[in-house]
MDTraj code that builds the backbone (N, CA, C; nanometers):
import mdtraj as md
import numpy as np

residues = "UNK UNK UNK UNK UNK UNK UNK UNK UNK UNK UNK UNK UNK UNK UNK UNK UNK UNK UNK UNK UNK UNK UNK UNK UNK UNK UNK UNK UNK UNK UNK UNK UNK UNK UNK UNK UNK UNK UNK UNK UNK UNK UNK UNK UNK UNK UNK UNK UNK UNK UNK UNK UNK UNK UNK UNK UNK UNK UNK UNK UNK".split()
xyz = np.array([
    [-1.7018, 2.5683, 1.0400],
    [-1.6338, 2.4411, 1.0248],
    [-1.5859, 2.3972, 1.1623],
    [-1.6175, 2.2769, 1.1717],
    [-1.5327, 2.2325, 1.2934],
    [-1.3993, 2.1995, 1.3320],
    [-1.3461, 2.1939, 1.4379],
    [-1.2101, 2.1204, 1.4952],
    [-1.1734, 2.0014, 1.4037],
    [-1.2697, 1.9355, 1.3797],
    [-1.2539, 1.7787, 1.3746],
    [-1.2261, 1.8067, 1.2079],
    [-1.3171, 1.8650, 1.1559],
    [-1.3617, 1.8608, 1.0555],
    [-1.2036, 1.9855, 0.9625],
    [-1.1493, 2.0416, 1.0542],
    [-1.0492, 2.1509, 0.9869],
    [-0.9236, 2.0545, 0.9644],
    [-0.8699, 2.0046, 1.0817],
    [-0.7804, 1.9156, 1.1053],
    [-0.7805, 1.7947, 0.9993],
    [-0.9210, 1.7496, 0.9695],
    [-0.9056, 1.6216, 0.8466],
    [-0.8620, 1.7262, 0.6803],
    [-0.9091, 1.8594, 0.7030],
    [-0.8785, 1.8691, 0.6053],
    [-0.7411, 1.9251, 0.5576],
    [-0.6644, 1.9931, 0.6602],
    [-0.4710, 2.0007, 0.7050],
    [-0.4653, 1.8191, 0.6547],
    [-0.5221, 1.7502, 0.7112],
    [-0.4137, 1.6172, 0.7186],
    [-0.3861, 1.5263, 0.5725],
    [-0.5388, 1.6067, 0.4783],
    [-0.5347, 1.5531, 0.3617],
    [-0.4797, 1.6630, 0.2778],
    [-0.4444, 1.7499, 0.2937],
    [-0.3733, 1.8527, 0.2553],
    [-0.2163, 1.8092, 0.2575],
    [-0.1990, 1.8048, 0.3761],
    [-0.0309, 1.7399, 0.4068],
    [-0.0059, 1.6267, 0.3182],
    [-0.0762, 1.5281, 0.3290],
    [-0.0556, 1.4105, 0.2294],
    [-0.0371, 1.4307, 0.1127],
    [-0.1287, 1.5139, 0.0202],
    [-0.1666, 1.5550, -0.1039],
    [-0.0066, 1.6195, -0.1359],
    [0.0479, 1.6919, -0.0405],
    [0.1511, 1.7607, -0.1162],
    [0.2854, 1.6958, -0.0491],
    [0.2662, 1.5983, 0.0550],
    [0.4155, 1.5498, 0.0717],
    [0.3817, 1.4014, -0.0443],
    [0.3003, 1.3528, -0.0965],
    [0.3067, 1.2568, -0.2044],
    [0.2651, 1.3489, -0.3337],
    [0.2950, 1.4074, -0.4211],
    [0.2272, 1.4878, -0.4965],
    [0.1451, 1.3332, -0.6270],
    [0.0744, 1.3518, -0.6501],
    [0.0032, 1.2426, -0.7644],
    [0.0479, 1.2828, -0.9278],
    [0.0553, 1.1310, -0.9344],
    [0.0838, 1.1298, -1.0933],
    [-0.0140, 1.1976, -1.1851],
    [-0.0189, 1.1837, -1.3322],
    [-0.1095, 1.2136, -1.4017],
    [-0.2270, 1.1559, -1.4208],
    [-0.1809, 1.0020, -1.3793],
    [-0.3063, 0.9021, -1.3724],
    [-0.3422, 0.9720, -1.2563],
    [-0.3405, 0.9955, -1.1651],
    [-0.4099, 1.0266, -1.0334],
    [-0.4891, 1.1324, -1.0877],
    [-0.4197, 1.2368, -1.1134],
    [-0.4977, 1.3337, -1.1759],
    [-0.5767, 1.3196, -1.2535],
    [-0.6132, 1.2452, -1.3678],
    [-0.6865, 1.1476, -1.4616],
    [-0.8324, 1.1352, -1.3472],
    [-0.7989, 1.0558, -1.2855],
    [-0.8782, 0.9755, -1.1727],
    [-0.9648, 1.0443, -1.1408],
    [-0.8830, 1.1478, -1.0387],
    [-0.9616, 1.2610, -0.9783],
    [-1.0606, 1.3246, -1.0237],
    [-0.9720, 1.4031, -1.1895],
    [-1.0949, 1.4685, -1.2242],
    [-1.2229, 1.4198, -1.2432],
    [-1.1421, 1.2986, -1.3473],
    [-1.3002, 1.2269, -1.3886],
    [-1.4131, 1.1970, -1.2945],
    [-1.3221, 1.1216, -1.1373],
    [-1.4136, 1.1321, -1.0075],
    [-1.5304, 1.2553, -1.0038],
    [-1.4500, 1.3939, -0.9666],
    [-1.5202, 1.5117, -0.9893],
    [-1.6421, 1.5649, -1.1211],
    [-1.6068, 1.4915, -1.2298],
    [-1.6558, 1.5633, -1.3084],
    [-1.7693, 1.4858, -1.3122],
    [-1.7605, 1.3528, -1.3635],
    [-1.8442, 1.2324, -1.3717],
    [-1.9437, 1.1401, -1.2780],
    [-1.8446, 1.1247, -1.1556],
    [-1.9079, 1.0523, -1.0102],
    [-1.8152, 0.9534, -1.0148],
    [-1.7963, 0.8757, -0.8693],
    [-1.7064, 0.7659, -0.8462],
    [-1.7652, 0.5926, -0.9554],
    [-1.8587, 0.6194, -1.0035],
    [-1.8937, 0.4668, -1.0521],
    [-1.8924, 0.5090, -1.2064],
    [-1.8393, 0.6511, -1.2679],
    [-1.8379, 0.6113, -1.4120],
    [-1.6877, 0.6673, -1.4094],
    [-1.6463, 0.6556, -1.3014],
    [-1.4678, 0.7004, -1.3326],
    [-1.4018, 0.5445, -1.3134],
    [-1.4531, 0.4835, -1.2229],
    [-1.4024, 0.3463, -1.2140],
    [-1.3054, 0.2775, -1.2961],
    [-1.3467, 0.2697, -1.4542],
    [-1.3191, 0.2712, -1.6152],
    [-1.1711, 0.3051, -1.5825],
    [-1.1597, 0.4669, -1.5593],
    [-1.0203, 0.4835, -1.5950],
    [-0.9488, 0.4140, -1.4494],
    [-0.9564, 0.4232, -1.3339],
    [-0.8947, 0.3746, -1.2329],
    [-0.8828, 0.2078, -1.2549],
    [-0.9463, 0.1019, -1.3447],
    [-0.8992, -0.0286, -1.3879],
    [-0.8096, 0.0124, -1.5053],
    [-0.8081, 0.1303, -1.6086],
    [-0.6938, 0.1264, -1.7013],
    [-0.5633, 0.1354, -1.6352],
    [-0.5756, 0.2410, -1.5842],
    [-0.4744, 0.2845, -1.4630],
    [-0.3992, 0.1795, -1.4217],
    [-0.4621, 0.1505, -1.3128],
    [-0.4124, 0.0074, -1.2286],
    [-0.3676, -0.1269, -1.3452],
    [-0.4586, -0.1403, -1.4573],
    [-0.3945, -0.1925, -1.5531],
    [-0.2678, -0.2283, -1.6242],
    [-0.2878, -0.0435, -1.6809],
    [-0.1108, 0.0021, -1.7096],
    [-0.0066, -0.0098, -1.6246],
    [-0.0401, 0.0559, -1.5057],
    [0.0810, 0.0209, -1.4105],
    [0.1333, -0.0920, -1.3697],
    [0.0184, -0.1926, -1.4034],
    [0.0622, -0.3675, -1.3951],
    [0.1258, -0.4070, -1.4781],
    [0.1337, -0.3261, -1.6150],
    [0.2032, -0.3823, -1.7001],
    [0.3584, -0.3461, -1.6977],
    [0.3286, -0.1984, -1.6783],
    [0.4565, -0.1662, -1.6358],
    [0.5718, -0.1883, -1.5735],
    [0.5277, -0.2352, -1.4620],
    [0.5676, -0.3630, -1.4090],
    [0.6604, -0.4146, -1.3954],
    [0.5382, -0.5311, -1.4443],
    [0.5961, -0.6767, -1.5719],
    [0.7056, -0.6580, -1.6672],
    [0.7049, -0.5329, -1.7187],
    [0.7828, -0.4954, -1.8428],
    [0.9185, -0.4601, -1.7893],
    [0.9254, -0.3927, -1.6633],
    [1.0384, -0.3439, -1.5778],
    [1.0856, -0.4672, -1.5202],
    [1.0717, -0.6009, -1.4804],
    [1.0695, -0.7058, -1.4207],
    [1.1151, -0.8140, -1.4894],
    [1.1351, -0.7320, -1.6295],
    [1.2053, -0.8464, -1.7219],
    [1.3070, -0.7886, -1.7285],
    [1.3629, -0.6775, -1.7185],
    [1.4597, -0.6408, -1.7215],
    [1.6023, -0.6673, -1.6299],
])
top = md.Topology()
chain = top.add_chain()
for i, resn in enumerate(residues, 1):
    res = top.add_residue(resn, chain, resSeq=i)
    for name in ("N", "CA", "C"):
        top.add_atom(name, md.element.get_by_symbol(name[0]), res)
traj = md.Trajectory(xyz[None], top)
């Protein structure tokens, strides 16, 4: 492995655990992994969906 290549993966490491991800993220991910990025898409518009609504719903308050 390379320099370049060790360091990107510390830096997405660091991120990953100083933001830890929701369940939707996790959702995301796997499906990313399991499925491929163009049939996970689906859940990443529910996602982004819900959280829009969420929102909205918090915003009336």
């Amino acid at each position: 492995m390379s320099a370049e290549a060790y360091l990107l993966y510390l830096g997405v490491l660091v991120a990953f655990f100083a933001t830890p991800p929701d369940t939707s993220q996790l959702l995301i991910m796997s499906n990313s992994v399991r499925h491929g990025l163009r049939r996970s898409l689906a859940t990443v518009a529910a996602a982004a969906l819900l959280a829009s609504r969420d929102l909205a719903v918090e915003a009336r308050r």
